[in-house]
N, C-alpha and C positions, 0 to 999 in steps of 0.2 A: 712418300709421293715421288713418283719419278721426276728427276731435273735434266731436260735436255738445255739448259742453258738460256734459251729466251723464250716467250710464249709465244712467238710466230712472226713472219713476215707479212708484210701489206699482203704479198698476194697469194701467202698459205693461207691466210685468214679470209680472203678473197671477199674485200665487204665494199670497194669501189674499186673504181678504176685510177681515182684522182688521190691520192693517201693525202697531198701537200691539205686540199679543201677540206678535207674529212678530220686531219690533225686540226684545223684551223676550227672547224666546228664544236667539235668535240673539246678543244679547249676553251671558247666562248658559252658551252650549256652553262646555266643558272646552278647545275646541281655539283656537286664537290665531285671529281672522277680521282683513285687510284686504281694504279694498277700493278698488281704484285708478282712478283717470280721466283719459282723456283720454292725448298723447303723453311726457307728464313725469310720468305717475302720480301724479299729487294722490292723495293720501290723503284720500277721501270719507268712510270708514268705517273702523272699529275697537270691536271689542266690548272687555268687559270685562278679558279675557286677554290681549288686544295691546296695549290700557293701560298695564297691570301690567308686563308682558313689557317694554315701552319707557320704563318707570318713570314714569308718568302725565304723560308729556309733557303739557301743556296747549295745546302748537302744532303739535298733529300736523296736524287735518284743515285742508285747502286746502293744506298746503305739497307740496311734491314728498318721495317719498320720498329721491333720493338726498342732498336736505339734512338730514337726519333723521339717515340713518346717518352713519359716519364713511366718509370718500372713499377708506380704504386697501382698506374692506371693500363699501364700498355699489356698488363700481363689477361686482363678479362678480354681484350680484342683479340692476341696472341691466340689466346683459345679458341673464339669460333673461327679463325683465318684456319690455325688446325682442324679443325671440326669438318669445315668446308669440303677443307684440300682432303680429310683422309673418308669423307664419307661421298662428295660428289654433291651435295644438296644442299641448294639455296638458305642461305640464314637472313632475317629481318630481323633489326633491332629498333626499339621507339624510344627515344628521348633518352639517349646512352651520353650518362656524364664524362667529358673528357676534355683534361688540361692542355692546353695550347701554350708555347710560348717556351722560355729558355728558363730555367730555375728562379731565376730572381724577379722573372716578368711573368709569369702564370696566370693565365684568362681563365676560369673555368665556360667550356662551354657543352649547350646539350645539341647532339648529332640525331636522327634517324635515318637509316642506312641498310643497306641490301648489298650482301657478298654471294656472288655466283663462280662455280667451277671455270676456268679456260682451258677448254681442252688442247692438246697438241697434236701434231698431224693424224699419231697413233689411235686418239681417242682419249687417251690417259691425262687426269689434270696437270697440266702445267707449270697453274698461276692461277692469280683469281683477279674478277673487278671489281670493287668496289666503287657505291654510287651513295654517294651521302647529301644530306640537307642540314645546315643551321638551324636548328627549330629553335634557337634561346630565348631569344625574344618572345614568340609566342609561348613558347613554355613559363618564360618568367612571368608573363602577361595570364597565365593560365593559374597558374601556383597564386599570385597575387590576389586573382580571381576567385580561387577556393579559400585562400584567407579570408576575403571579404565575407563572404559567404557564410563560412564559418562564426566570422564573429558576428555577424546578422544571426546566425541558427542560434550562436549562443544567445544573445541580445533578446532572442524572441523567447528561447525557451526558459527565460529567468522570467521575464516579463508572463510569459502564460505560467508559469508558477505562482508566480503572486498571484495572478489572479482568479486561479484556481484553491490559493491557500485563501483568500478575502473570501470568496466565495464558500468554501468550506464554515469559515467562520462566522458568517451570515445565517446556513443553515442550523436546523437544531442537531446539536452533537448525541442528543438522547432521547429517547421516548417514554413517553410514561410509562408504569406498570401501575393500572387502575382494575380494580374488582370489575370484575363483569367484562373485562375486553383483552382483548390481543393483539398489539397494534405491529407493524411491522411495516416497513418504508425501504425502497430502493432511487437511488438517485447516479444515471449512468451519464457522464460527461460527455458529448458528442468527440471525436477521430475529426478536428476542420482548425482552420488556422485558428480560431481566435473559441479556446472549445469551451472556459465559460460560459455560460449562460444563465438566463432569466427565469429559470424556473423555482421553484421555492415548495417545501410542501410544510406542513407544522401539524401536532397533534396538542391542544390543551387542553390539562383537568379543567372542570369547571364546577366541584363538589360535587361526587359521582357522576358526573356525566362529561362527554368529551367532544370537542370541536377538532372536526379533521379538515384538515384545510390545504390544499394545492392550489398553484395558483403560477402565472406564465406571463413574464416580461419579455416582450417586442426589443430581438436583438440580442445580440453577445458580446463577451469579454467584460470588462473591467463597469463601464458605464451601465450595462444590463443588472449584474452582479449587486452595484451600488444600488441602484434604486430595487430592485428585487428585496433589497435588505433592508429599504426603508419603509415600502407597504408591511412587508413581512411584522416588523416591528409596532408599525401601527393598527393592522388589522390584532395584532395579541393585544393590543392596549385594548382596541375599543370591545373585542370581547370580554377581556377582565372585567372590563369598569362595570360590565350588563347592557352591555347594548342587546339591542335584537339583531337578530339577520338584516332586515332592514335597514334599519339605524347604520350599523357599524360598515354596511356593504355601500351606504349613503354616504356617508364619512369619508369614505375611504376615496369612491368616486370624487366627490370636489375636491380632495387631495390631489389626484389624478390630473385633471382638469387644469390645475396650477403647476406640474409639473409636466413639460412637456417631453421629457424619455418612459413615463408613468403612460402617458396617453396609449390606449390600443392594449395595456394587461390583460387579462382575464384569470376568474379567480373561482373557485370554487368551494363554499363549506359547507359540512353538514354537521347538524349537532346532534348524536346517539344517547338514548337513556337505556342503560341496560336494564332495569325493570322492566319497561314498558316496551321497551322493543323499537319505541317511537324513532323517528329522522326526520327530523326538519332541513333543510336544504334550500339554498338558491345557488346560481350560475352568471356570475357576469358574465357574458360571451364564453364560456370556458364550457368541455365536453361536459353532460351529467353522468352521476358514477352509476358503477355498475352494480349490480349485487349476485354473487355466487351465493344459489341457495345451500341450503344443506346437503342434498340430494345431488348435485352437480348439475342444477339446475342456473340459467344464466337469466336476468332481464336488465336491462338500461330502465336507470328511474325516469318516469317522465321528463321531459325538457322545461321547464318552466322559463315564462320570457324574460328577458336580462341581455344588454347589449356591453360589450367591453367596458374597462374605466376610462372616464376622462374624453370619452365620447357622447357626441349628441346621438339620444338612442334609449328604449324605455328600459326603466328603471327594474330590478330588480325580483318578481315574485317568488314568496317562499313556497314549497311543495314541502307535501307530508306523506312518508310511506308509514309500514310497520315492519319489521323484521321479526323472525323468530331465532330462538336458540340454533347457534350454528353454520347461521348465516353471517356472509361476510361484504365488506361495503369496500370498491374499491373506487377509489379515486386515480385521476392521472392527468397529465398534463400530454398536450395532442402531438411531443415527438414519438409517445407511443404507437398512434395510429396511423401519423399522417407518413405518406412517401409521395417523393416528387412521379407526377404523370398519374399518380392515382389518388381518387376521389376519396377522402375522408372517412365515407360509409364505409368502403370494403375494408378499410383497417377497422372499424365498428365491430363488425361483423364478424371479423375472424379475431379481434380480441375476444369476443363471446365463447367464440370456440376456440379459443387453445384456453380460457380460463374453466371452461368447461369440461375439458378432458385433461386436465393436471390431474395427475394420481398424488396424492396424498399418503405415503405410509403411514401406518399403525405406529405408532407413538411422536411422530411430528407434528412440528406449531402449524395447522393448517395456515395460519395468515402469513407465516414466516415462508415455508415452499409454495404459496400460492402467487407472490410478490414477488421471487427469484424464479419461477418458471415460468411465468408470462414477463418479466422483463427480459427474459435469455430465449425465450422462443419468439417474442415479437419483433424481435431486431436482429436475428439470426442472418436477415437479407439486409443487413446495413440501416446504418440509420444517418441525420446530416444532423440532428434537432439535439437538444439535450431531453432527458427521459427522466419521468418520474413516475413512480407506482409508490399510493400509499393505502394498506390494505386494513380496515377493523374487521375484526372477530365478535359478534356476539355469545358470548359463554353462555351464558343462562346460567352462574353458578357465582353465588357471593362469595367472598373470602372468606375461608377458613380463620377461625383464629386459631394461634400458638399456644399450645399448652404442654408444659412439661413440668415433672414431679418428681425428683430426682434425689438418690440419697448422698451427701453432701462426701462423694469419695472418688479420687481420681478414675476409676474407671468406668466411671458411666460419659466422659467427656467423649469418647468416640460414636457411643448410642446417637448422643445430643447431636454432633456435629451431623451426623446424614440424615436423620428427624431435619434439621433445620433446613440443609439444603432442598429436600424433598420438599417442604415447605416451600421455599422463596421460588424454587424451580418450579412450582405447579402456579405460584402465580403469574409467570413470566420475567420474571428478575432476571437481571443478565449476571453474567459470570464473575464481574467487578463487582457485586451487590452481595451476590453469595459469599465469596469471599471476604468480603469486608465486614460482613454483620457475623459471621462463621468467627471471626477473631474476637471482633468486638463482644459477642454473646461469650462464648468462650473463656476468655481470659478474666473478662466479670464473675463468671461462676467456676474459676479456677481460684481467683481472690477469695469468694465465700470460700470453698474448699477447706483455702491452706489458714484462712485466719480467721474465718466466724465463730467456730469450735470450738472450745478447747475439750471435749470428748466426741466421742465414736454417737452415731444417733443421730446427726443434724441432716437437716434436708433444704433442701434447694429450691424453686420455683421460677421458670421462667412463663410469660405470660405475652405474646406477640398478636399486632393487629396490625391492618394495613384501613387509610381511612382513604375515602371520593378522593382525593386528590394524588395519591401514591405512595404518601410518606406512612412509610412501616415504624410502627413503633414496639420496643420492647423491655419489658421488666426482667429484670433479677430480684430475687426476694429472698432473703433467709431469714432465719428468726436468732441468730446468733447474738454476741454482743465480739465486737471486733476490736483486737490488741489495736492498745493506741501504735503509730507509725512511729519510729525512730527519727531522732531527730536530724541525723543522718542516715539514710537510707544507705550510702553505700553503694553497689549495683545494683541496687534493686529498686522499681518503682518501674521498669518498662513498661510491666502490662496496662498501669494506667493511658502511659503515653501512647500505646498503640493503640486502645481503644480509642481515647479521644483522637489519633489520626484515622479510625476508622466509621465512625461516626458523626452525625453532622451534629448532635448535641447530646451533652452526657449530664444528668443531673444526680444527683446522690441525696438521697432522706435516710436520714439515721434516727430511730427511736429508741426506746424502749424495748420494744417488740421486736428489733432486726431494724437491717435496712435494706432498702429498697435504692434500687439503678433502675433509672429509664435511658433507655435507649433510643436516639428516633434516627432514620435515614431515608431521605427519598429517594426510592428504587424506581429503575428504568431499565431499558434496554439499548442495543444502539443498530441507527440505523447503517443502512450498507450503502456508501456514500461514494463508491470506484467499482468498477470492474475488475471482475475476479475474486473481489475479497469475497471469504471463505467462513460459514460459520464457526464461534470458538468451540473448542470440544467442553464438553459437559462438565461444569465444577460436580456437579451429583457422582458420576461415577469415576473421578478423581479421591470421593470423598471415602468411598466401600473401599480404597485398596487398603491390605492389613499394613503394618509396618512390618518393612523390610531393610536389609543393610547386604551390599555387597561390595568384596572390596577386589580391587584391582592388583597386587602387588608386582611393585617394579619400584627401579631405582625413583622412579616418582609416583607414587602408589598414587590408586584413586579409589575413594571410595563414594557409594551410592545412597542415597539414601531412597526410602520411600517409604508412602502414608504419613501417618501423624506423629510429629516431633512436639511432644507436651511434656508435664509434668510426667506422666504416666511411661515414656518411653526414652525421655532424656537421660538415666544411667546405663542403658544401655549404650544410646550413642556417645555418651565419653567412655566408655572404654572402647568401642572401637575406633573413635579418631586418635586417641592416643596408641594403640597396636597397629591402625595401620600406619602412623608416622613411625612408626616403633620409638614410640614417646618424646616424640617431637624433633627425633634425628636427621627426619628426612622432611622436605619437601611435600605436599597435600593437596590434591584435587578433591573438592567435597563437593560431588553433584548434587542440589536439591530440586532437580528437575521435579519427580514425581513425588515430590513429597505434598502429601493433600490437606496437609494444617501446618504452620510453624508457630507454634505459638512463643509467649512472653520466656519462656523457661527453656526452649528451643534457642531462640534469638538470645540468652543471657550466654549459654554454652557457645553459643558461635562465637560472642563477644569477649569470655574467658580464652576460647582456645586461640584464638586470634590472637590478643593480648600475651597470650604466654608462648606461642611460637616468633612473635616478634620480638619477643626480647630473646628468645635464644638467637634470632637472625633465621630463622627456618623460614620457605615461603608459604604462603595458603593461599588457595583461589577458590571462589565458588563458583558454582556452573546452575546459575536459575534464569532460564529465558524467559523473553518480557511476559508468555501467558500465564507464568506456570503461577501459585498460590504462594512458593516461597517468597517471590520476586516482591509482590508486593507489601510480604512481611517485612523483609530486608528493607525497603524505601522505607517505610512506617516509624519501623525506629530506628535509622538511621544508618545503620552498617554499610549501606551501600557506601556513603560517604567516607570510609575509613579501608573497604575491601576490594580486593581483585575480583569484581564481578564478571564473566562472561557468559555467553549466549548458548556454547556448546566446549 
């Protein structure tokens, strides 16, 4: 940058007549003025405010500025002052931290400021001005301010978490799996300060037949939630006990009535008999449901008269439809229809038609996509309310029983395993069910197997049902007579224990003839309780993949597993986790992501090889994420608690 020495006289600069008044101004403005020269920015000038601001240095002017500041900070200002001077173009900084004061007395404070070129007679920059402002105070006042803030955003966002997690736990975590239905439920949280809400839906057995029930608390957050969860609780009681529609919707009303956050609910139930086709149904103030016929036909059941709970307003009457095989009954709660500035009807109306033109692929749970594409297309234009869709299915098709005949040798355990699945999966079981009764059945006729015997010829029997209410039950049967157990088992006795953590009750008869395992577990499915979540992928065709083994080599090999890890396949998997540690020398990644069985003699080898690479000091980790079938083998008997489990 050229240096002619000063950046101009009063009257090359020609900006008054009066320079003495213009100096006197200029050093009375409110805003901080320097003024720099030359290539090292001497400081020629500084009015009143840049004084002060520099705590009336008395050696400011002629020195350079970067000896002024401190060199931790002077050197980012140094730079745009160069910047200015060698490119001609104005720089703006906002809220630029910078030390004031002599080493041992240092303010920190924050400036924003504006450096412009001064040119010299020739054109060429000279010098520059700087014009600055104190903002600290307000900055401090601003920074102070986003604290608050912040811990307010935290405060709230812990607070809507509870009460989102209370709320969650209020709702039913499961649905039934009952012959003759398909039930499936959506429940989407409103985007609003307080996103809890009053809404509630419930499906119960009731000895083959089922009460579907939605139902809308006045208000949100934590008080909505609470009493949402106490009708919720009490309308299941009075259906258990046998109320009627009446009765129980009576009950619930003078509840209402005495509680005043109850007053103004509305509730909707219908009771379905899958024989019969029948729906019995009333409506406290609440929408009446829909039915998607088979054909993609839409009708709203009549309205039958009923005014909210806990208001003055007539009582209750029950309506009677018929359904056919196929058809589907959907209930909902009115943040699906209602939007603000528009009438009720027209969200009516066009829930008809988008339930009406949902396509349904060839092999999906119609109730399952009919429930996630009306609740993702009804709200597509926003919603303010919380949202409930709960959808029945009528099958027209009783439950199959289980039956299998099996000759008492390890390799029909892989036939059995996708038989069962295909099984639980056509009645609607969810993925935690399949798996869980897939071990339990399993590991029971892995036991006849290895100890009913003692020759070649034995055969097997398993025998499954599901009764009205959901709960599957299943027999093991052999005709063997079984080596008495050891009186120390030693390692051995898992598979009992992971049956029984698979099972909700394990009974054992022993005769003469064989013995016989009952097995029972009540099967369910779950509802989809948040936005975005994602159907699980299919335990069934987890169950077809063949077993496979791959291995990674590297100084920390990894090896893979996949399909079924049983009695039938477990020599193979010790010797390759022993080859790929190269016999325990090295360190082990053992993915059981895809593995679609682990059974008791699986889980015994993880627990050996574990066991004998720890005491060489070698590491092992397993790799079973929370869906996958290993995962819940490992929790069952216990590994997790002793392993390096992770996710990926």
């Amino acid at each position: 940058m050229p240096n002619h020495g000063t950046i101009g006289t009063p009257s090359d600069l020609d900006v008054t007549h009066d320079p003495v008044a213009f100096a006197r101004a200029m050093d009375e403005t409110p805003n901080g003025i320097l003024v720099f020269d030359g290539p090292r920015h001497l400081v020629v000038g500084a009015n009143r405010v840049a004084r002060e601001f520099l705590r009336h240095r008395t050696d400011l002017l002629g020195r350079p500025i970067g000896e002024i500041l401190p060199p931790d900070h002077g050197g980012r200002l140094l730079a745009v002052l160069d910047q200015v001077a060698g490119t001609g173009e104005p720089f703006s900084g906002v809220e630029w931290s910078v030390p004031v004061g002599r080493p041992n007395d240092r303010d920190e404070r924050a400036i924003s400021f504006d450096v412009v070129p001064v040119p010299g007679p020739d054109g060429a920059t000279t010098g520059l001005f700087c014009r600055f402002t104190d903002v600290t105070d307000e900055s401090r006042r601003r920074l102070a301010l986003q604290d608050h803030h912040s811990e307010l955003d935290g405060r709230y966002r812990k607070a809507r978490d509870r009460v989102l997690a209370l709320q969650r736990i209020l709702l039913p975590g499961r649905l039934p799996v009952l012959p003759g239905f398909r039930v499936a439920a959506r429940y989407l949280v409103p985007d609003a300060e307080q996103a809890a809400g009053g809404d509630w839906f419930d499906a119960i057995p009731m000895d083959g037949q089922l009460f579907a029930v939605v139902g809308d608390v006045v208000g949100h957050g934590a008080a909505a939630a609470a009493v949402m969860g106490q009708l919720r609780a009490l309308l299941t009681e009075f259906l258990l006990d046998g109320d009627d529609l009446p009765l129980a919707l009576s009950r619930l009303d003078r509840f209402a009535g005495r509680t005043p956050r109850a007053r103004g609910a509305t509730v909707c139930v219908s009771l379905l008999d899958p024989t019969t086709g029948s729906v019995r149904y009333a409506c406290a103030g609440h929408p009446p449901p829909l039915v998607v016929l088979a054909d993609g036909g839409t009708r709203y059941l009549p309205a039958p008269p009923g005014g909210p709970l806990g208001v003055a307003g007539p009582g209750p009457v029950v309506g009677h439809e018929t359904l056919a095989p196929g058809d589907m009954l959907m209930t909902f709660s009115d943040g699906l229809v209602e939007r603000a500035g528009q009438h009720a009807s027209r969200g009516l109306v066009r829930l008809a038609e988008v339930a009406s033109a949902a396509a349904i692929p060839p092999g999906g749970e119609p109730a399952d996509l009919l429930a996630g594409h009306t609740l993702k297309t009804m709200t597509t234009d926003g919603y303010s309310d919380d949202v409930t869709v709960l959808v029945v299915r009528l099958t027209g098709q009783s439950a199959e029983e289980f039956r299998a005949d099996l000759p008492a040798e390890p390799g029909q355990l892989a036939e059995l395993r996708t038989r069962l699945a295909s099984w639980l999966t056509d009645l609607g079981a969810g993925d935690d069910d399949v798996i869980a009764v897939q071990i339990g059945v399993l590991e029971t006729v892995t036991n006849a197997v290895e100890h009913a015997y003692d020759s070649p010829g034995g055969r097997v029997q398993v025998e499954g049902k599901v009764d009205g209410n959901g709960r599957a039950s299943l027999t093991v049967i052999d005709h063997g007579r079984w080596r008495r157990a050891a009186a120390e088992p030693g390692k051995r006795g898992r598979g009992l224990l992971m049956v029984r953590g698979c099972m909700d009750s394990v009974e054992i008869e022993t005769t003469a003839e064989g013995t016989s395992i009952l097995l029972d577990r009540q099967l369910s499915s779950t509802p989809v309780i948040d936005l975005g979540a994602s159907a699980p992928a299919s335990a069934e065709a987890a169950t077809e993949a063949e077993f496979g083994v791959r291995v990674a080599r590297a100084d920390e090999p990894r090896i893979a597993l996949s399909g079924p890890v049983d009695m039938g396949t477990v020599p193979k998997v010790r010797s390759r986790l022993w080859s790929a540690s190269r016999g325990g020398a090295l360190p082990l990644t053992v993915d059981l992501t895809e593995v679609s069985h682990l059974a008791s003699a699986g889980v015994q080898l993880l627990f050996d090889f574990l066991e004998d690479s720890s005491t060489e000091g070698r590491k092992v980790r397993f790799v079973a994420p929370g869906h996958c079938p290993a995962r819940f083998a490992l929790s069952v008997s216990g590994l997790d608690q002793i392993a390096v489990i992770s996710e990926s």
